[in-house]
C-alpha positions in Angstrom: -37.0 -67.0 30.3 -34.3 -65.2 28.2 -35.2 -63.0 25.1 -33.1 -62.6 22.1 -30.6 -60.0 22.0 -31.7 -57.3 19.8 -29.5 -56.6 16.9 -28.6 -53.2 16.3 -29.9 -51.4 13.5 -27.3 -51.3 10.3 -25.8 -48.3 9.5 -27.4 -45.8 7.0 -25.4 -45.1 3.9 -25.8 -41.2 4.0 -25.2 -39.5 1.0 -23.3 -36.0 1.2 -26.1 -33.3 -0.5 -25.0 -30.1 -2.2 -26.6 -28.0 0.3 -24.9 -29.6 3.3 -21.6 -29.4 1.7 -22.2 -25.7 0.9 -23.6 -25.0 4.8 -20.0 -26.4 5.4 -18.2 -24.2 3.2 -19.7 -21.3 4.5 -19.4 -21.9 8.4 -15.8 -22.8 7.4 -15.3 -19.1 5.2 -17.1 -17.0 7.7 -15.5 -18.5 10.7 -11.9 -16.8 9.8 -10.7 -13.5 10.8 -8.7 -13.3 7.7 -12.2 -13.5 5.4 -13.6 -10.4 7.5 -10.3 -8.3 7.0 -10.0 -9.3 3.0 -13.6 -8.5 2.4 -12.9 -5.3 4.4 -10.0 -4.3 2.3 -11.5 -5.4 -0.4 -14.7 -2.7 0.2 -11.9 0.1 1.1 -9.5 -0.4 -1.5 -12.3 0.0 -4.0 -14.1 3.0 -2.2 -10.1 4.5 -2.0 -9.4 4.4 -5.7 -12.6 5.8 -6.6 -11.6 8.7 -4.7 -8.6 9.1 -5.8 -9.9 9.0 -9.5 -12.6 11.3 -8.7 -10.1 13.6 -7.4 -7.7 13.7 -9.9 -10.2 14.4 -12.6 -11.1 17.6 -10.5 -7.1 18.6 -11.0 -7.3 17.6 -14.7 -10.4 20.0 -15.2 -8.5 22.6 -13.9 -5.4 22.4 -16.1 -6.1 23.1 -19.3 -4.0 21.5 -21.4 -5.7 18.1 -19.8 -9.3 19.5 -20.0 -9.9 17.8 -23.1 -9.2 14.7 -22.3 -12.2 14.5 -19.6 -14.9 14.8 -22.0 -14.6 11.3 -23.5 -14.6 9.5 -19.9 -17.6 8.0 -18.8 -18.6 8.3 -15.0 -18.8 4.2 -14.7 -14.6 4.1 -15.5 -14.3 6.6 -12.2 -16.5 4.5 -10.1 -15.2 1.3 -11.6 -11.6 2.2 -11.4 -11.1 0.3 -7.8 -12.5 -3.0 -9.0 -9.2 -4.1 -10.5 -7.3 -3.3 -7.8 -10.4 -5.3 -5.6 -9.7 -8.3 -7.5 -5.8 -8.3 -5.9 -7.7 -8.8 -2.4 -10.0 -11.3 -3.7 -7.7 -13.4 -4.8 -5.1 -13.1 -1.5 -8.5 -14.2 0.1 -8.9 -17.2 -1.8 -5.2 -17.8 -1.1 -5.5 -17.7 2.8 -8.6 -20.1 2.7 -7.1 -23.1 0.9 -3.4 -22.6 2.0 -4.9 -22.1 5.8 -7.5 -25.3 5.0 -4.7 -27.5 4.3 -2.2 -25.5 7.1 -4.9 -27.1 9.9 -5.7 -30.2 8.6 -9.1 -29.6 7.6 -9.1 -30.3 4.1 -8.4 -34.2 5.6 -11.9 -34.0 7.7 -13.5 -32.5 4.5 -12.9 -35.1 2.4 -13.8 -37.6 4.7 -16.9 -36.5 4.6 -17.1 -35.7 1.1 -15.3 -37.7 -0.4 -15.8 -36.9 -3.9 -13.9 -33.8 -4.5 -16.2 -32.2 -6.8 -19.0 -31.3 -4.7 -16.3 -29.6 -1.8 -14.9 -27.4 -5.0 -18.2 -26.6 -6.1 -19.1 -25.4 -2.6 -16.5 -23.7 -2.2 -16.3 -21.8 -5.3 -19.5 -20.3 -4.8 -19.7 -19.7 -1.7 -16.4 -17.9 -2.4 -18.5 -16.2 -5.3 -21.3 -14.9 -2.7 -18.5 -13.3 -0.5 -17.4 -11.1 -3.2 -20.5 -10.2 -4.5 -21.4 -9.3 -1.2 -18.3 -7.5 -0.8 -18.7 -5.4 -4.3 -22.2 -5.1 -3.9 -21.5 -3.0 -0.5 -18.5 -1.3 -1.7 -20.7 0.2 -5.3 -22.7 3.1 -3.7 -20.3 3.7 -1.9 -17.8 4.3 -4.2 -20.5 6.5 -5.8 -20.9 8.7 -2.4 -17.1 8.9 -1.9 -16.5 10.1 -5.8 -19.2 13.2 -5.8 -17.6 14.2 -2.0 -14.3 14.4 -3.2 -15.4 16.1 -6.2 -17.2 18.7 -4.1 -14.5 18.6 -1.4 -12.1 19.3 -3.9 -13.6 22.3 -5.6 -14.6 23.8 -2.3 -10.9 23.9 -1.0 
C-alpha cells in the first residue's frame, strides 16, 4: 500500500518589520572600523576645540585690551564650540557608510530583502541618529572636564 506524497507546505509571505530592518542597519553600522574611528574623532575633535577655546579665553583675560570682550560670552559657546567642527566628522561618517554599502554590494542584498526603499532609509537614518547622539552625548562632560583643566593648567603655568 502506497501513501500519498505529502505536499510541501507553501511559502510564507514575510513582511519586512521596522524593527528587523533597523537590527540590520545597526549590525551593518557597528560592524565597520571606519564607524568606531569617526565616532572616535568625532568625541576628540569636540573635547580638542573646547580646549583650545577654553584656553584662549585664559590669554584674552590676560590682555587687556581683549578683557572686555569676555564678559558677554556665555560658558555654553566655550563648551559648544567643538560641535560644528563634530558635525564635519559626522557627515564623512555618513559618507563612508553609503559609499562603502554600495562599494561591497550590500545595498543589492538590502533591497532584496527590503525591497521598499523607505523603510532601509528610515533605518538607517536613525540608527545613524543614535550613533551621534551617542557620540555627543559622551564627548559633553567631557568637553566640560577638559575646559576648567586647561583653564587651571593655564593659569598655573
Amino acid at each position: 500500500m502506497t501513501s500519498p506524497a505529502a505536499t510541501p507546505p507553501a511559502a510564507a509571505q514575510v513582511q519586512p518589520t521596522f524593527t528587523g530592518v533597523m537590527r540590520g542597519e545597526w549590525i551593518k553600522l557597528l560592524a565597520l572600523r571606519s564607524t568606531w574611528w569617526a565616532l572616535a574623532s568625532t568625541a576628540g575633535v569636540i573635547t580638542l576645540v573646547a580646549l583650545a577655546a577654553a584656553m584662549s579665553l585664559n590669554a584674552m583675560a590676560d590682555d587687556p585690551a581683549l578683557a572686555p570682550g569676555i564678559e558677554q560670552m556665555h560658558g555654553a559657546e566655550v563648551i559648544a564650540g567643538g560641535f560644528h567642527f563634530g558635525i564635519l566628522t559626522i557627515a564623512v561618517l555618513g559618507a563612508l557608510l553609503i559609499t562603502g554599502e554600495y562599494a561591497t554590494g550590500m545595498i543589492r542584498s538590502t533591497f532584496a530583502a527590503v525591497p521598499s526603499r523607505i523603510p532601509v532609509l528610515r533605518a538607517s537614518r536613525t540608527a545613524r541618529a543614535h550613533a551621534t547622539q551617542i557620540a555627543r552625548s559622551n564627548a559633553t562632560p567631557t568637553t566640560r572636564t577638559t575646559s576648567v583643566a586647561g583653564a587651571i593648567w593655564y593659569r598655573l603655568t
